[in-house]
N, C-alpha and C positions, 0 to 999 in steps of 0.2 A: 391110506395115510402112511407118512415115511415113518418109524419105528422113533426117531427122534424129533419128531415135530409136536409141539404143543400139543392139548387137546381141546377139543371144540365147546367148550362151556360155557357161552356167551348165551343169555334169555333173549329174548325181541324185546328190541329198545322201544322205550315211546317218542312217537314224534309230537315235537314240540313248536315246530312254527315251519309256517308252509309261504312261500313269496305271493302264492295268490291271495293269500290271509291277510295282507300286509299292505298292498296297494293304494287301498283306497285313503289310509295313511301317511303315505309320503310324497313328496312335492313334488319332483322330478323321478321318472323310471330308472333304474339302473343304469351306471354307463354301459354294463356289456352288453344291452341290448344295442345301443349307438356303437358299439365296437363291432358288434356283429351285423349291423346293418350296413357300416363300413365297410368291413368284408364282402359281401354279400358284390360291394360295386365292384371294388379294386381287388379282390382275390378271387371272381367267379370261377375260374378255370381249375383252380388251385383247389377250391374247394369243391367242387365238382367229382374231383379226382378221387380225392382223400376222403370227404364227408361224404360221399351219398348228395341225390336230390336236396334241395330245400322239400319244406321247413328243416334247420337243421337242430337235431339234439342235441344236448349239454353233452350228449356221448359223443356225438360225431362232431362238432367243434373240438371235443380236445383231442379226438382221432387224429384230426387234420392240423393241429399243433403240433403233435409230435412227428407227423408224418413227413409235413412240406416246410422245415425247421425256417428258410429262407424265407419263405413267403408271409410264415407266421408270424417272427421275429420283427420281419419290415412293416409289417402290418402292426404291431404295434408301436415303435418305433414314428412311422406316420402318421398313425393315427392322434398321439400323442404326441405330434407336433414338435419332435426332438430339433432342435435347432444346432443342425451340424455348421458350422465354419468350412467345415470340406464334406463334401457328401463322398458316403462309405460308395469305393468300388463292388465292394462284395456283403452282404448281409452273411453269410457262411461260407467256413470252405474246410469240408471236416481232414483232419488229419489220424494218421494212423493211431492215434489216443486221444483221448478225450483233451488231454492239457496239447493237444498238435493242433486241436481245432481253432482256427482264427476267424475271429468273429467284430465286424464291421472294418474290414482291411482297410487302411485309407481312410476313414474318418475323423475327423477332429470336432472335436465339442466342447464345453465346459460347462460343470456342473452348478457351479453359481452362476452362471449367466442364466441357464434356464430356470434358476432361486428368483433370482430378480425379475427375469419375466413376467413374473406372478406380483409384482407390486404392485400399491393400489393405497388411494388413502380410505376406503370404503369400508377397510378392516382392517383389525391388527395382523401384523407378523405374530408375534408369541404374547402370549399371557403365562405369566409366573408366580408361582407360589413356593415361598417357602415355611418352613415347619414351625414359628414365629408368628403366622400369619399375616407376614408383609407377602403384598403382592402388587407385582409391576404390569402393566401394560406395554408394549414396544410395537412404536409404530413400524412398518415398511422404510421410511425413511430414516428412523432411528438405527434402526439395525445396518441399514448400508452405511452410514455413518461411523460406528461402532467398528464396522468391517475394516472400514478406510484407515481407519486411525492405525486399527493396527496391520496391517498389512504397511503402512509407512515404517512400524517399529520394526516390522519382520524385514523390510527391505533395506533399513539401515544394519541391520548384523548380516545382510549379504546373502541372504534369503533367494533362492532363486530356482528353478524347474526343477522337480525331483530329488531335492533335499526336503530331507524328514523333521517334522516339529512334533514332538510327543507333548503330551498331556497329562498331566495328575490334577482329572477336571473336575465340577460338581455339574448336576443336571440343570444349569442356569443359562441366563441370554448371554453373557458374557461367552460363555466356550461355544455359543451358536456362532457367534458374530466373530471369533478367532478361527473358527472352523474354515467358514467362507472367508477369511484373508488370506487363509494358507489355499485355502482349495485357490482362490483367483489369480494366484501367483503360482499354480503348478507345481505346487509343492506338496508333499505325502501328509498325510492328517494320522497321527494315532492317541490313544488316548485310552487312560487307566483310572479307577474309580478311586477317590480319594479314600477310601478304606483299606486299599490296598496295601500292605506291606512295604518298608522301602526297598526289601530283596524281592519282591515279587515283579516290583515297577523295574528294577535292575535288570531281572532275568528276560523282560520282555523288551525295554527297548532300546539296551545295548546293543544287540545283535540287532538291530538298525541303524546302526551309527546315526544318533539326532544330530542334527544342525542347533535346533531350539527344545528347550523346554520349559513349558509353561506351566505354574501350580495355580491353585486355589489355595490361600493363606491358611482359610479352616471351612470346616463344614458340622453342619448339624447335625445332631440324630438322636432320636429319643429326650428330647427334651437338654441335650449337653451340647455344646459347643467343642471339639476338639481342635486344636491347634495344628496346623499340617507343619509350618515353618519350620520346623525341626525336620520333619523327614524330609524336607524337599531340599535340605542343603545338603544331607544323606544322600540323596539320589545324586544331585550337583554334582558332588565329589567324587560319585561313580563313572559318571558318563565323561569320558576325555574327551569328546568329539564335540561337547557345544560351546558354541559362538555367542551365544544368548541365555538368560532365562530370567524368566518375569513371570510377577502374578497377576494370575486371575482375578482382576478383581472391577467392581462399580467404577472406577476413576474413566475407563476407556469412556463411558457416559457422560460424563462431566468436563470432558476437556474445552476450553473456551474456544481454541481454534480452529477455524473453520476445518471439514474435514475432507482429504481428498479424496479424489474422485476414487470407488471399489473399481481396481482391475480383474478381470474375467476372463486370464489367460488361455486358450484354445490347448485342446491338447490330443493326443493321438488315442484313438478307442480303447488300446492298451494298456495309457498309461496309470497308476495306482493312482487310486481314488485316497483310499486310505489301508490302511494296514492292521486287522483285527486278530487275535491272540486264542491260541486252544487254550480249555480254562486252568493248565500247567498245572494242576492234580494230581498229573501223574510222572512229571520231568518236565525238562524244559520247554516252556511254550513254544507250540509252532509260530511263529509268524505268520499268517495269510494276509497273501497280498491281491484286492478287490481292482480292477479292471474299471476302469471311468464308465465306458459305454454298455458296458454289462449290468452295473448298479444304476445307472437313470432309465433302462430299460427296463430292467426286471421290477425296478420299482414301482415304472408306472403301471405293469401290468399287476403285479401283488396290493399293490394300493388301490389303483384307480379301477383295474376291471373288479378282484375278487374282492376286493372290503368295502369297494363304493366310494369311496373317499371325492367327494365332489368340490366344485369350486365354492369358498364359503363357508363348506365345512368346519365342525371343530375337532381337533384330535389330541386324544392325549393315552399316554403309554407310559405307566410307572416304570421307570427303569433308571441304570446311570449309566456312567459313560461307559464304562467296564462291558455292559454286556451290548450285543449287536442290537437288541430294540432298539436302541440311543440311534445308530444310526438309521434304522429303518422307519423309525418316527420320524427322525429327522425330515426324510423325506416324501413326507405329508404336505412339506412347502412348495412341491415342484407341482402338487398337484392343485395351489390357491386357499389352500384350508391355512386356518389359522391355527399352528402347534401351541399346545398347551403345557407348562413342566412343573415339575414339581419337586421339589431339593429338601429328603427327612425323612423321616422313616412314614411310610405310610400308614400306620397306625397309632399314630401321635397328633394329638394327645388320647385319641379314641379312636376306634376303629374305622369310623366315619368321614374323616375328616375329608378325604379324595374323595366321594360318594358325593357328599353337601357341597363341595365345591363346584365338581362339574356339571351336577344339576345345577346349581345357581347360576352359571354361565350359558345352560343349553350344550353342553359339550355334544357333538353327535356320535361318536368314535371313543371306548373307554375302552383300555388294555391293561392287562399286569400278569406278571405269571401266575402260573395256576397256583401256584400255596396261597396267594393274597385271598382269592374267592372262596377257599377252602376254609377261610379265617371268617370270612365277610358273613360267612352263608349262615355260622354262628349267632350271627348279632340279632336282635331282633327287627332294626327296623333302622341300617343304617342314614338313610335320606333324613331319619328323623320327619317324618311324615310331607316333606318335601315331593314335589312333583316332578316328572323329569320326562314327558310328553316328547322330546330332541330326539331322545337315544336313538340311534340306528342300529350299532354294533355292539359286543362285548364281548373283546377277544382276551383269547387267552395262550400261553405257550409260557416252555421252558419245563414240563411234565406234561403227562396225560390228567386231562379236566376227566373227573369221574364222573358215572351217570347221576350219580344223586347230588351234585354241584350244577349240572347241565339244569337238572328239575328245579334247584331251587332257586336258580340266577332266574328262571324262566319264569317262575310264578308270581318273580317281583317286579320282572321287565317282561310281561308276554310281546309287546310289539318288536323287542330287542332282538336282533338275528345273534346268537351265539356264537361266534367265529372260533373255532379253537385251530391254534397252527402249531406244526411242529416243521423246523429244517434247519439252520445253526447256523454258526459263528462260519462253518465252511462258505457258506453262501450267501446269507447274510440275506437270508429273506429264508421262506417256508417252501419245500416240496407240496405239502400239503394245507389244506386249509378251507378256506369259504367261501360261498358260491352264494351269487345272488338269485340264481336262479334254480338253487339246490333246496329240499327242506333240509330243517336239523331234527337229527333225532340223538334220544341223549345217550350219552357216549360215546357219540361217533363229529367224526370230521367229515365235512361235506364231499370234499372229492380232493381230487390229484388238479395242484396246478395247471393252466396253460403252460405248454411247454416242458413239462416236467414229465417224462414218462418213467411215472410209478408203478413199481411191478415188487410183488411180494415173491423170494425164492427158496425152495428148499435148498439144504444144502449139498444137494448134487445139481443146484442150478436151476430147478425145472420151477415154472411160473405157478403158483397154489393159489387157489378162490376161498375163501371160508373158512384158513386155517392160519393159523400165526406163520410166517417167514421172514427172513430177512430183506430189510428194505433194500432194491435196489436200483437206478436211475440209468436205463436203457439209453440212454441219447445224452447228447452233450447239452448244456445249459449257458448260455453268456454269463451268470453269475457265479458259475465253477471260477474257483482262485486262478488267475494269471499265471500265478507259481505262489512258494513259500522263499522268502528271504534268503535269500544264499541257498538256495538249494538247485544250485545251476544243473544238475543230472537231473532233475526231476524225484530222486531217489525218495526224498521222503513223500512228496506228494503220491506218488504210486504204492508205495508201501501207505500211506495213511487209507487210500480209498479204493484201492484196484488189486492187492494182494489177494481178497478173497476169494472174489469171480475174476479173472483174468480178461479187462479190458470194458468191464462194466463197475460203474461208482458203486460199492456197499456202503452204505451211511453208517451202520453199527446199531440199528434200532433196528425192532421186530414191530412189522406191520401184519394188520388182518383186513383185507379188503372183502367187502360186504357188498355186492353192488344194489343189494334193495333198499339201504341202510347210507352206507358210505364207509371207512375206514378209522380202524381203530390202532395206534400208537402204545404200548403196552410197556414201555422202556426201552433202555438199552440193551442188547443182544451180546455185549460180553460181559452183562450184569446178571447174565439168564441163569433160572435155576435148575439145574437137569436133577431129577424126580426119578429113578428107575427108568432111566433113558427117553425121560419124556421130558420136553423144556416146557417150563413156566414161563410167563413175562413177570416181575417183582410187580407190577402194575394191578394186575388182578388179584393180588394178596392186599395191598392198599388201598384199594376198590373196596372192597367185603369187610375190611375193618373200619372203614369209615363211618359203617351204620350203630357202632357200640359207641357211643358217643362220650364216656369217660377214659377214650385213649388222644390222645392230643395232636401224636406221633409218631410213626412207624419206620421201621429199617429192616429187610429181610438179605440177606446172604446166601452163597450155596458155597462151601468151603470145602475142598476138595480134601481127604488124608494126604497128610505127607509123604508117610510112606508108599503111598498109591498101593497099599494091600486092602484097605478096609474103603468102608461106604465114606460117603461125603457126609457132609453137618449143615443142615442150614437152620440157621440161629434166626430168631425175633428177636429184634431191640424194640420194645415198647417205651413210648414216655407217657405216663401215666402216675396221677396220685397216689394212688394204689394199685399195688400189685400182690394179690394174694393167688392162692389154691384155686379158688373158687374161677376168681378171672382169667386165670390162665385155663381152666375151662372151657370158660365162655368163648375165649378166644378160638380154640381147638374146635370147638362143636360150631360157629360162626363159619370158620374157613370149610372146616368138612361139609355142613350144610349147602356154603356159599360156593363152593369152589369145587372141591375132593379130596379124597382122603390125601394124595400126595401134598396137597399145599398147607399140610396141619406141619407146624416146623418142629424139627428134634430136640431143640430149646426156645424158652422163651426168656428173653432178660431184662430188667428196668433199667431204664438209663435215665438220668436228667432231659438232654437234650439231642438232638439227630446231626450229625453234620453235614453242609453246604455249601456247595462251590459258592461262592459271588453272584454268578447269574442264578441262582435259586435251584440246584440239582442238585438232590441226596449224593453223597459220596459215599456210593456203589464199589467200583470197582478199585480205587486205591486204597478202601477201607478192607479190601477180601486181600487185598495182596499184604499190607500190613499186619492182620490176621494171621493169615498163615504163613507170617517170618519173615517178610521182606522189611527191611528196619522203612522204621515212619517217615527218614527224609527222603529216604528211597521212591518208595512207595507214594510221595506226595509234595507238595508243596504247601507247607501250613500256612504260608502268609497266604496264600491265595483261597483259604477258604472263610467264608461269612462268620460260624463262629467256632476257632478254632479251640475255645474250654471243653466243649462238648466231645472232644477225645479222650477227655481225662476217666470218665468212665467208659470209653471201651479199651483202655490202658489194664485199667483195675480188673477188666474179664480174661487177658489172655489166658492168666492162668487154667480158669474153668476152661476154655474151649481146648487148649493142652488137652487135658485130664479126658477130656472127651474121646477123645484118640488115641489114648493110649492102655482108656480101658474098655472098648469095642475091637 
């Protein structure tokens, strides 16, 4: 093992649910088996090549995904039934870098049209809840309805292919049904959570010069109502470039006149779907720009092959517009399921409240990131003794799901397949993730994508089995960004994913691939804690204190000396009622027990509360550069985190952590 590589302290997980466990269960078999029996017609040769003889393994299926990128790609693509307007001359045609590779040449499609394909009066489009407990029903035909209207409003300000409409949206039908007016009209979709700051929504989509912008007047949360109307004329004022801006709101429902017909404008494989934001934590947001025929594809195979998501289905995924679930639930519609939302904080008025719902409806698919189940697993009995016999899934992503999260989602849902995913706002779907045809065992992720060739590397490059590396994506993907927003050289895209390994994607996480097991996600990798030349993941220090169950919440660091003569510092921020002698013991002898002696931290501190991007990520690395002296607006964007008070006591520490280094 390399002298700087983690070390190997991971026990044998238990497995938790096995797919042959499960069968007798469920109504219909997986689609991958119909995907792969698919295959099996129209890509014999192909697979021949690449996978070995039939029967073919979960191994040698994804062998031959990454192997025969064309064959694969189109294979899903057909299989799922993508309705091109122009059929692609080329499924691939790699170029000298990843961002050179073009992918369905000659193609044209559109992504509300294959929304609509899926209509039907059989079932709803969306069911919605908000935090109030008013909830809507909206038909199929409601919703194209809803669509039309406004797509007439966006085509009176002049609205037309490839002009941008941003969003200061809620998780509601409304910004579904404006989403697909803009998409039908070829025009760019982006959109920012109504908690956002009005410098945060500035910093992200000025640098796309909007055409439109649409708010939500107010939204809920925690039981308050907050008023947006004030920041949204804050934003107005900022943005010189638009022709329009209008709210969000119930009226587009309510209009008497009939409504015209939703256009379904066709459009080139290339061209932006929508345009999604790094979480600007650390400077200014990148813009990523998503590829039309990259996201209907990778969609259908992230949804339809690895979560199952069938026709009928119910789906639902705590998130808002802010972070990429929003979009990637969204696209549970292409697949015939009826999307499920929900607008408030999730654990308003009790913890339960998302639990009792979507059991009452049969939801089959429940998602949130992993702090939600970390909260939930708490409760004693959120269904409230409700039954929920539906479940199929219970995913998770935006952190590593721990093993004793894994155990106790399972002991409440055993027929539930645990899905945990990790992949980003880059892609806009998961690298990794769940397999229908994988077990789960807890604390680990089932496998690597279709398509995705996941490889764990040290940092001299070489590929590691059973030891933490950096993640990194050997082959090109269709839902790699297009490009980023004015970044005609490619300059920052290359520096954001190809600086490390030259010519291969590093995502910036530390992976542990296990192949008895499946893979384990352990954090961010420029959040790592180097130990006497050994790196930690933060993940396995959060892991091990989870089991003292009067700490609430965790933060660990690795803070380099200034002067670069002395040792590093890594500090524990604990939240906790008490913090005495005794518990910061416990704590020490916890991690040295759980862990080793390096993962015992040089300090431990009480803080009120932890801080968090928006999309639900501890703020790791803009917190260590503020630490050690790069001033806080530098170092971060405070409108852009969920709650920005909880700096105020690591404000009140600098001092101590000073002192630390200067009397070592």
């Amino acid at each position: 093992m390399e002298a700087d590589l983690p070390e190997n302290t991971w026990p044998t997980p238990a497995l938790l649910w096995s797919p042959q466990g499960t069968e007798a269960g469920r109504p219909r078999p997986p689609r991958y088996d119909a995907f792969i029996a698919y295959c099996a017609t129209h890509c014999a040769e192909s697979l021949a090549q690449h996978a070995g003889p039939a029967p073919w393994s979960v191994e040698a299926i994804h062998r031959w995904s990454i192997s025969d990128l064309g064959s694969f790609w189109g294979a899903v693509a057909d299989f799922f039934e993508v309705q091109w307007t122009q059929k692609p001359i080329s499924i691939v045609e790699p170029g000298p870098t990843f961002y050179q590779t073009h992918w369905f040449r000659g193609g044209q499609l559109s992504y509300a049209a294959q929304v609509m394909a899926q209509k039907t009066d059989q079932r709803p489009a969306l069911v919605a809840l908000e935090e109030n407990g008013t909830e809507r029903v909206i038909s199929w035909d409601a919703l194209e309805q809803a669509a039309g209207r406004w797509q007439a409003k966006l085509r009176a300000a002049g609205v037309t292919h490839g002009d941008r409409v941003v969003a200061m949206a809620r998780n509601t039908p409304e910004t579904i049904a404006a989403f697909l007016a803009v998409n039908g009209l070829g025009a760019i979709w982006s959109s920012c959570a109504p908690e956002f700051g009005a410098e945060a929504i500035v910093d992200r989509c000025a640098q796309i010069e909007p055409k439109v912008f649409l708010y939500a007047p107010e939204y809920p949360y925690n039981g308050k109502v907050f008023d947006l109307k004030t920041k949204a004329q804050q934003v107005i004022a900022s943005l010189d470039t638009l022709a329009m801006s209008a709210p969000l709101d119930a009226s587009i429902w309510e209009e008497i006149e009939p409504a015209p017909p939703l256009s379904c404008l066709a459009v080139d494989a290339d061209h932006p779907i929508w345009i999604l934001y790094s979480s600007g934590t650390t400077g200014k947001p990148k813009a990523i720009v998503h590829r039309t025929a990259g996201m209907v594809v990778e969609h259908y195979k992230a949804l339809g092959i690895h979560q199952d998501v069938q026709t009928g289905d119910g789906y639902f995924w705590y998130s808002t517009t802010g972070w990429m679930m929003w979009n990637y639930a969204l696209s549970s519609l292409l697949l015939g399921a009826t999307l499920y939302l929900y607008d408030g904080a999730p654990t308003y008025p009790d913890s339960g409240i998302l639990w009792r719902w979507a059991a009452r409806h049969g939801v089959d698919h429940f998602g949130a990131g992993a702090p939600f189940y970390g909260h939930a697993v708490q409760q004693i009995d959120p269904l409230s003794g409700q039954s929920w016999s539906a479940l199929k899934t219970l995913g998770a992503t935006g952190a590593p799901l721990s093993a004793g999260v894994f155990e106790a989602l399972h002991q409440r849902h055993p027929q539930a397949q645990i899905i945990s995913l990790s992949g980003g706002t880059d892609v806009c779907t998961a690298f990794v993730g769940g397999h229908p045809r994988k077990p789960v065992y807890a604390g680990y992720l089932q496998a690597p994508s279709l398509g995705a060739d996941v490889q764990s590397w040290s940092p001299k490059g070489r590929p590691l089995t059973g030891t933490l590396g950096e993640l990194v994506i050997a082959q090109p993907m269709p839902c790699m960004p297009v490009s980023f927003w004015q970044d005609k050289e490619f300059s920052r895209y290359h520096d954001s994913y190809f600086d490390r390994f030259p010519g291969v994607w590093c995502h910036g996480d530390w992976i542990r691939i296990d192949p008895p097991y499946g893979l384990q996600i352990t954090g961010r990798s420029d959040a790592t804690l180097n130990r006497q030349g050994v790196r930690i993941g933060t993940a396995e220090i959060y892991q091990a204190l989870e089991d003292l169950p009067w700490i609430q919440d965790t933060l660990v660091l690795d803070l380099e000396d200034p002067s670069g003569k002395g040792p590093s510092m890594m500090p524990l921020f604990v939240v906790t009622n008490t913090l005495n002698a005794d518990r910061i013991q416990e704590i020490k002898d916890q991690l040295r027990r759980r862990c080793s002696p390096r993962h015992v931290p040089d300090r431990i501190f009480w803080v009120r509360d932890i801080p968090y991007t928006l999309s639900g990520k501890k703020l790791e690395v803009p917190l260590k550069k503020w630490l050690m002296g790069v001033s806080k607006h530098q170092a971060m964007t405070v409108d852009a985190l969920r709650n920005p008070s909880a700096l105020d006591d690591f404000e009140q520490l600098i001092p101590q952590i000073e002192r630390f280094f200067t009397q070592t």
